[in-house]
ROTOR-964856 format. One record per residue (C-alpha): residue number from 1; residue in one letter; x, y, z. Coordinates in steps of 0.05 Angstrom, whole numbers, plus 5000, padded with zeros to 4 digits. Layout:
BEGIN
   num   residu      x      y      z
   NUM        a      X      Y      Z
...
END
This chain:
BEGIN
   num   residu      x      y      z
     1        x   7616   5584   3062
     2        x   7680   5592   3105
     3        x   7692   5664   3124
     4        x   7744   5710   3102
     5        x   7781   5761   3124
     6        x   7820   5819   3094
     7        x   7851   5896   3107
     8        x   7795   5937   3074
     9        x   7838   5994   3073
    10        x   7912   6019   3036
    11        x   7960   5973   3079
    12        x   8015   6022   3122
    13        x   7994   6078   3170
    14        x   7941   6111   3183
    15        x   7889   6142   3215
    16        x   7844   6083   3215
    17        x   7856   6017   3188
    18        x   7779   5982   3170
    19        x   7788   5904   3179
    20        x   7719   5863   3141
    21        x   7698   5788   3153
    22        x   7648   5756   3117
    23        x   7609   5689   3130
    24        x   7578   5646   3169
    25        x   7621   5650   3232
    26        x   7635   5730   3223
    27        x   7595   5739   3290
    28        x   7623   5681   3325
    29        x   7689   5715   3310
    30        x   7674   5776   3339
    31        x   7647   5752   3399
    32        x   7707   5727   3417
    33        x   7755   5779   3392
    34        x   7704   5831   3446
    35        x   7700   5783   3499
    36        x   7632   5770   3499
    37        x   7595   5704   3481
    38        x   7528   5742   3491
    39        x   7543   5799   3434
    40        x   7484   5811   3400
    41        x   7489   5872   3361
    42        x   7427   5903   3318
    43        x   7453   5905   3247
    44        x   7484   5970   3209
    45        x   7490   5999   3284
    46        x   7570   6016   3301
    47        x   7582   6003   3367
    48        x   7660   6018   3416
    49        x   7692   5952   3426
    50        x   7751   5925   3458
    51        x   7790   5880   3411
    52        x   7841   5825   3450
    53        x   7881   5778   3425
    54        x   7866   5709   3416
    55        x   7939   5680   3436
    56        x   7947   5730   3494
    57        x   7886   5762   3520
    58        x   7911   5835   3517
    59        x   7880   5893   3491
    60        x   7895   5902   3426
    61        x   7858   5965   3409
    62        x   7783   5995   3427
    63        x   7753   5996   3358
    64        x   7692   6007   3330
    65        x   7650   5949   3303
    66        x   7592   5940   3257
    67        x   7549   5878   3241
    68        x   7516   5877   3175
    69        x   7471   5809   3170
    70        x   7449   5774   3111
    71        x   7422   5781   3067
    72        x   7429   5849   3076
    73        x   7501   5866   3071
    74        x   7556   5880   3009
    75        x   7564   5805   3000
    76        x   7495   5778   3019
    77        x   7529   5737   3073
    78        x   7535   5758   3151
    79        x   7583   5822   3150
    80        x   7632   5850   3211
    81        x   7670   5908   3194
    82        x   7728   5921   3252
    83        x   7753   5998   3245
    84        x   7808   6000   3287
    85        x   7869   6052   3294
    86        x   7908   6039   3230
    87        x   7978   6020   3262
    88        x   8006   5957   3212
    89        x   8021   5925   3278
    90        x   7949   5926   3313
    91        x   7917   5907   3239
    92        x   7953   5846   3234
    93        x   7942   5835   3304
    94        x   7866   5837   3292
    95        x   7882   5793   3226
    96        x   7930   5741   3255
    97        x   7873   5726   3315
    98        x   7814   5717   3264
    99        x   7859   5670   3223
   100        x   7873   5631   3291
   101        x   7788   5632   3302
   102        x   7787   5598   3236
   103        x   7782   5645   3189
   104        x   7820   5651   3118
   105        x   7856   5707   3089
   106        x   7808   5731   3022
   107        x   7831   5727   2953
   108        x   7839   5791   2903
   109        x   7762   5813   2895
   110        x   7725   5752   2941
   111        x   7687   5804   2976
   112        x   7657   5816   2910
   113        x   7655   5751   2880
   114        x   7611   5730   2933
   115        x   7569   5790   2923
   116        x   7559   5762   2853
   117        x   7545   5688   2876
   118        x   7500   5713   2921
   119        x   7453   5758   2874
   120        x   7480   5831   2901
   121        x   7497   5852   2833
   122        x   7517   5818   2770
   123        x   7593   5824   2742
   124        x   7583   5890   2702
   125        x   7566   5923   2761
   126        x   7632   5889   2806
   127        x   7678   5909   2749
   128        x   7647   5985   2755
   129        x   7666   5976   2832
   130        x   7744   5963   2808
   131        x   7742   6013   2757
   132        x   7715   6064   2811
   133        x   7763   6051   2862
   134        x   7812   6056   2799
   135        x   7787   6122   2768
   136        x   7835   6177   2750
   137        x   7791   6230   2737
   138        x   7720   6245   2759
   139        x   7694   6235   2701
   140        x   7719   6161   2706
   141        x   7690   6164   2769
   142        x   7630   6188   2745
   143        x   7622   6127   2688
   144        x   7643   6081   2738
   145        x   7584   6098   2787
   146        x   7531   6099   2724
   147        x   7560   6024   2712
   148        x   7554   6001   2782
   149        x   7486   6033   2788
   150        x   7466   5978   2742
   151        x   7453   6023   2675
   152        x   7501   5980   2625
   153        x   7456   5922   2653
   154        x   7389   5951   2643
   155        x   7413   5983   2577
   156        x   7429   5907   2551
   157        x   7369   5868   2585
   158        x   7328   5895   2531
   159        x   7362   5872   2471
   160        x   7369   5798   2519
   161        x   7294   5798   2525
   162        x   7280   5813   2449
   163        x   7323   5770   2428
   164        x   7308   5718   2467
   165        x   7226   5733   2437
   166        x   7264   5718   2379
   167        x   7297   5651   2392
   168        x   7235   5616   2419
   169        x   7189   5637   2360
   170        x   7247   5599   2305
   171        x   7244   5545   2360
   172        x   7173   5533   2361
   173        x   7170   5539   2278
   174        x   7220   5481   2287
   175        x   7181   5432   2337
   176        x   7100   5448   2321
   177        x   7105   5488   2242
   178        x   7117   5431   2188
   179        x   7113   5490   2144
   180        x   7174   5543   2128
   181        x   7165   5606   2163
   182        x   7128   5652   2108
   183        x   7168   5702   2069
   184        x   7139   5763   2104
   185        x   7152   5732   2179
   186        x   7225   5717   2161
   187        x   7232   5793   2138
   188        x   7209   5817   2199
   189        x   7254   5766   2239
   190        x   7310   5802   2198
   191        x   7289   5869   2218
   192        x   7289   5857   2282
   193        x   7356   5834   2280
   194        x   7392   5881   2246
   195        x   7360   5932   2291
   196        x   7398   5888   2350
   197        x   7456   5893   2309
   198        x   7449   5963   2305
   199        x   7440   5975   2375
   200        x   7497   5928   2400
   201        x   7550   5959   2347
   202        x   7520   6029   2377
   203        x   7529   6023   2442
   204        x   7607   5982   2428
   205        x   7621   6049   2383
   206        x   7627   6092   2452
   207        x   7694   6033   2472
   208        x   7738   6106   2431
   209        x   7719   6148   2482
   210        x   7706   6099   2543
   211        x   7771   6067   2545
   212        x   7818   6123   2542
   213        x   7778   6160   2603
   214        x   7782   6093   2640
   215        x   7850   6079   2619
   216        x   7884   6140   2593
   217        x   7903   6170   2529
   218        x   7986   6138   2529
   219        x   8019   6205   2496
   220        x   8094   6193   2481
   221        x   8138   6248   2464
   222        x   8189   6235   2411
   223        x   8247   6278   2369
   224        x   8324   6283   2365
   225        x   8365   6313   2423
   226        x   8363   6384   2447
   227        x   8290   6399   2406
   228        x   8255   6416   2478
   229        x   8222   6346   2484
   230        x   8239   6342   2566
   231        x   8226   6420   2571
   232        x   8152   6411   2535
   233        x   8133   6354   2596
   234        x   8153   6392   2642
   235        x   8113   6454   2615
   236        x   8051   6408   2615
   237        x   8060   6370   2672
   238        x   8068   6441   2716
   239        x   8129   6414   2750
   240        x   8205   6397   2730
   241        x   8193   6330   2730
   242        x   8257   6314   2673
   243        x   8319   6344   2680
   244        x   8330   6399   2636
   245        x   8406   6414   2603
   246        x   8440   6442   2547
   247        x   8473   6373   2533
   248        x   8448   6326   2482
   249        x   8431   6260   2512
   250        x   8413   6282   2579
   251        x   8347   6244   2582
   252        x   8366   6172   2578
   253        x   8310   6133   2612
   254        x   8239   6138   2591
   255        x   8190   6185   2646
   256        x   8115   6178   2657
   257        x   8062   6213   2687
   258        x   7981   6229   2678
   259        x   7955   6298   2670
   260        x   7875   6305   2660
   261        x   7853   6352   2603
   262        x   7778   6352   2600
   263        x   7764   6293   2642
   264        x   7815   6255   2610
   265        x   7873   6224   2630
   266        x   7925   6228   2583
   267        x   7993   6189   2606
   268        x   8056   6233   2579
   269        x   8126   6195   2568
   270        x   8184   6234   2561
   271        x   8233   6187   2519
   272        x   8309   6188   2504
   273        x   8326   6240   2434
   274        x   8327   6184   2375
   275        x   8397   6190   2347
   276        x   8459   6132   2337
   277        x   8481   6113   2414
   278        x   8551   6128   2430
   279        x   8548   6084   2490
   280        x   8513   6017   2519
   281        x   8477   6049   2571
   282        x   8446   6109   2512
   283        x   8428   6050   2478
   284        x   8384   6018   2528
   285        x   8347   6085   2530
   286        x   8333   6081   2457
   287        x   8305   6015   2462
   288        x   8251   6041   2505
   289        x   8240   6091   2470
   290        x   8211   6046   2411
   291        x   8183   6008   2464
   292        x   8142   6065   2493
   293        x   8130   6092   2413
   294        x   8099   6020   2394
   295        x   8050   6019   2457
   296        x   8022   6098   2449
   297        x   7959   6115   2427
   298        x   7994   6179   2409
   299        x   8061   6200   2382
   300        x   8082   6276   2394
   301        x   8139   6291   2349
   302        x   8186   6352   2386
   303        x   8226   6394   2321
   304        x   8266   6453   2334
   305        x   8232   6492   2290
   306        x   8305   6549   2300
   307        x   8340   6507   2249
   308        x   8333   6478   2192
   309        x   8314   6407   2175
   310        x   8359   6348   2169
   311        x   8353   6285   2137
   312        x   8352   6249   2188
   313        x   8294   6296   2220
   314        x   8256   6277   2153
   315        x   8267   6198   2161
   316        x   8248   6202   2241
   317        x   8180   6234   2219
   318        x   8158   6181   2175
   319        x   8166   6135   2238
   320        x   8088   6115   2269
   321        x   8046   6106   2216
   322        x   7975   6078   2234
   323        x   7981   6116   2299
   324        x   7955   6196   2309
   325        x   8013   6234   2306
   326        x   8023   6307   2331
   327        x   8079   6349   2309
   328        x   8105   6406   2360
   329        x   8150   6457   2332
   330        x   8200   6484   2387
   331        x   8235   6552   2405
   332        x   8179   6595   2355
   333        x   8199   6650   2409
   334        x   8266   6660   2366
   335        x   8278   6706   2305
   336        x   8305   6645   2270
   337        x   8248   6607   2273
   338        x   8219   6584   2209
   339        x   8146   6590   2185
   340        x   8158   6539   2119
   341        x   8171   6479   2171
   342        x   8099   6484   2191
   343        x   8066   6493   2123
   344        x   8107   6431   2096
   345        x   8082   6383   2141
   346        x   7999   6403   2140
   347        x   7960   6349   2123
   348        x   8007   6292   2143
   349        x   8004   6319   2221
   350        x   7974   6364   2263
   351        x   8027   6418   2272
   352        x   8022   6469   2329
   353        x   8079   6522   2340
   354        x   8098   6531   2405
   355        x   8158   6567   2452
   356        x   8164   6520   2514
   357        x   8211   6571   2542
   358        x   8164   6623   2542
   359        x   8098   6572   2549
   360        x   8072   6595   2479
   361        x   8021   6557   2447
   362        x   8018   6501   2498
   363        x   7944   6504   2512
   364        x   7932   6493   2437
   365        x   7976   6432   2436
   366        x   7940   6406   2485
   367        x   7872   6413   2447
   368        x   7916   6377   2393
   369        x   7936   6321   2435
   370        x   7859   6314   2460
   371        x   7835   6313   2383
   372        x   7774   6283   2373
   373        x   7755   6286   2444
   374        x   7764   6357   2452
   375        x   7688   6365   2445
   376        x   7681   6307   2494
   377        x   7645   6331   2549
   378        x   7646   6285   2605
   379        x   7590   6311   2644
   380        x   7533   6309   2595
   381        x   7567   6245   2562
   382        x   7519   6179   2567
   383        x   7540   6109   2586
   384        x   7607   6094   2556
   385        x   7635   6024   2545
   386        x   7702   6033   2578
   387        x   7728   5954   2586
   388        x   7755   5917   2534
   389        x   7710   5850   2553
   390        x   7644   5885   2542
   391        x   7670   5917   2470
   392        x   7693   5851   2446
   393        x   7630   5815   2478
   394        x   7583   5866   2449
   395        x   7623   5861   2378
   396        x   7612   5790   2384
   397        x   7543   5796   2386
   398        x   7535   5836   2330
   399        x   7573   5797   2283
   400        x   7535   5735   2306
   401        x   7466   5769   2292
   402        x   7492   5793   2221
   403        x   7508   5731   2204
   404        x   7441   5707   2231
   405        x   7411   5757   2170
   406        x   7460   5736   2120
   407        x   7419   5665   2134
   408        x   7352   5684   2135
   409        x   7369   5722   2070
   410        x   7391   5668   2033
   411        x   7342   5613   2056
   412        x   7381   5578   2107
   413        x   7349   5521   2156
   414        x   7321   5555   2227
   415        x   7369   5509   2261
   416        x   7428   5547   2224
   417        x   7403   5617   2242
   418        x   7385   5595   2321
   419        x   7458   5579   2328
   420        x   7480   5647   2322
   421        x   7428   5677   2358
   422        x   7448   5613   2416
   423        x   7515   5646   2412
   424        x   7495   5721   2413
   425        x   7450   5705   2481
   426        x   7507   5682   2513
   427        x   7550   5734   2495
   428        x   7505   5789   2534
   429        x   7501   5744   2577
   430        x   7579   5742   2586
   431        x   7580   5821   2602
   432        x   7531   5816   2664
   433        x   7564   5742   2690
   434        x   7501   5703   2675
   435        x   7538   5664   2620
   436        x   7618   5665   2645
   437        x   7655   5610   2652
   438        x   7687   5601   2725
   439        x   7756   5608   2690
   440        x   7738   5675   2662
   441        x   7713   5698   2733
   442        x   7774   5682   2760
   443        x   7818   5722   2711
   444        x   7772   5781   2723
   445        x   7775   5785   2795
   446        x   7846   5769   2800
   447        x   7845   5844   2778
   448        x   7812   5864   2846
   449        x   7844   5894   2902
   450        x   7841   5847   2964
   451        x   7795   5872   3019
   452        x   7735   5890   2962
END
């Protein structure tokens, strides 16, 4: 294959800016970027280089430069990693004369992709490379390195090998048994597959949990003007992130930013108090409000729990139903604060007093925002599915071995019950890449970072 080139390192300054080729003519390359037609380096040894241009013949930079040869490297193809100071201008020196030797600037993810053509891992285990160099927490990190190590794989090749067992016994009752399978076989057939079922659905089940420490728990906080909304993100967020002011209307754009409680990452938006705009640009602000209320996975409602109710407090509260909402009574620091608020919304939210003022109650909101994670404990915690592909793949699965039972129970031809279990192959198949369609590759790595 042609080689590519790409930074492997955040673009801008730096200490040290890590330029990788991989392919064929990777050496070649190098031997000309250092001058020397005779370079023969031992591999995974780093050796001090002088790098010159191609067009000019100056010194670029004195680098440091390791060969890594196939098979044995990250892609399975010949390797040269350039480290070089990380000055944008000597990087794209060092780029701009490998292009000129003929090589090609890589894609998003080709490092990896290649890694996957070439048998260094299968696509479960490149996806836990993006979600690692992605993770907002450790314990992300920590799922992401489980994944990578290859335990989501060896957790499904298992139910692939059983199942598998399974398909070639209906296929040989098709092409050598002129007989039906007998009553007691086909029951044990069925067992077996609902115990797949089982398993699959099991193991999909942890996608709750998995995806919102890969992705975050999106926590929006709602409520009219001048309840404390702005005052109760800063609070959590340990810094004044929103402005803070007397007047109502001061927030009028929505703010965003990730905290971690218990090895979660939980995404807080501060939006604009819900009330009629008095001007075009208020409006706008509302409007992404709703937009930021219709995309979280939780809706904290901000009351000043000093006054008393209005109707239009009563109407905003029956906004979000389907999601988890949390309600947050304000100001419970003041004389005037009122205990009845509380005890007429239990049972339709979670309600936790607080006094953002005085930081009252804030660590119990945030067990309330956690919820059902709060006894998650990411460090004992076992594989989690955290991407969306493998919990739709996996549900897939199941539902085609269900309906492979729902056959078998009522009598159906073995050619009707393989074509589920056809179908459910291939979709464990789809989570480790042995299956995918080149399309779906491409979608997946587009996700990459270039230089990995």
């Amino acid at each position: 294959m042609d080689t590519i080139v790409a930074l492997a390192t955040p673009s801008g300054r730096s200490a040290v800016g890590v330029v990788r080729l991989s392919g064929s003519s990777s050496l070649a390359i190098a031997r000309i970027l250092i001058g020397d037609s005779e370079f023969q380096p031992a591999p995974a040894h780093t050796l001090l280089k002088s790098i010159r241009s191609v067009a000019t013949g100056e010194l670029i930079d004195r680098g440091l430069l390791t060969f890594f040869k196939s098979p044995n490297s990250f892609t399975g193809e010949d390797v040269v990693e350039i480290c070089c100071h990380g000055s944008p201008v000597i990087v794209r020196e060092v780029i701009d004369s490998v292009l000129t030797l003929g090589g090609r600037l890589a894609g998003p993810g080709e490092f990896s992709l290649r890694a996957l053509g070439n048998g260094k891992m299968d696509l479960s285990q490149a996806e836990a490379i993006r979600d690692l160099i992605e993770a907002q927490t450790a314990a992300a990190a920590r799922q992401a390195i489980r994944q990578m190590g290859g335990e989501l794989s060896a957790r499904l090749q298992p139910l692939k090998s059983e199942l598998l067992n399974l398909i070639v016994l209906l296929e040989s009752a098709i092409e050598f048994v002129e007989d039906d399978i007998p009553q007691l076989q086909k029951d044990a057939i069925t067992g077996k597959l609902r115990l797949l079922a089982s398993e699959c659905g099991n193991l999909a089940s942890t996608f709750s949990a998995g995806h919102l420490l890969r992705d975050g728990l999106k926590v929006t906080i709602v409520g009219p003007p001048n309840a404390g909304k702005s005052t109760i993100f800063n609070k959590l967020l340990r810094f004044d992130r929103a402005i803070v002011t007397d007047i109502p209307g001061t927030t009028r754009d929505t703010l965003s930013e990730t905290i971690n409680i218990k090895g979660v990452p939980v995404v807080l938006t501060d939006t604009a108090g819900l009330r009629d705009a008095e001007n075009p640009i208020e409006s706008i602000g509302l409007e992404r409000t709703r937009t930021a209320m219709a995309d979280a996975d939780l809706l904290l409602f901000v009351l000043d729990g000093s006054s008393e109710l209005k109707p239009q407090d009563f109407e905003l509260l029956q906004i979000g139903n389907g999601t988890r909402r949390v309600l947050a009574l304000n100001k419970s620091d003041l004389p005037t604060f009122h205990n009845q608020i509380s005890d007429s919304f239990n049972g339709t939210f979670e309600v936790v007093e607080v006094s953002a003022r005085e930081e009252q109650g804030l660590e119990d909101l945030l067990e309330a925002v956690i919820g059902p994670l709060h006894s998650f404990d990411s460090n004992e915690s076992g594989l989690l599915i955290t991407d969306a592909r493998h919990y739709d793949l996996l549900c897939r699965t199941r539902s085609e071995l269900e309906a492979a039972c729902s056959l078998l129970a009522a009598g159906a031809g073995e050619e009707l019950v393989l074509v589920h279990l056809h179908n459910g192959l291939r979709y464990l198949g789809d989570v480790t890449g042995e299956t995918t369609a080149e399309d779906v590759l491409s979608q997946i790595f587009s996700t990459f970072c270039i230089g990995k």
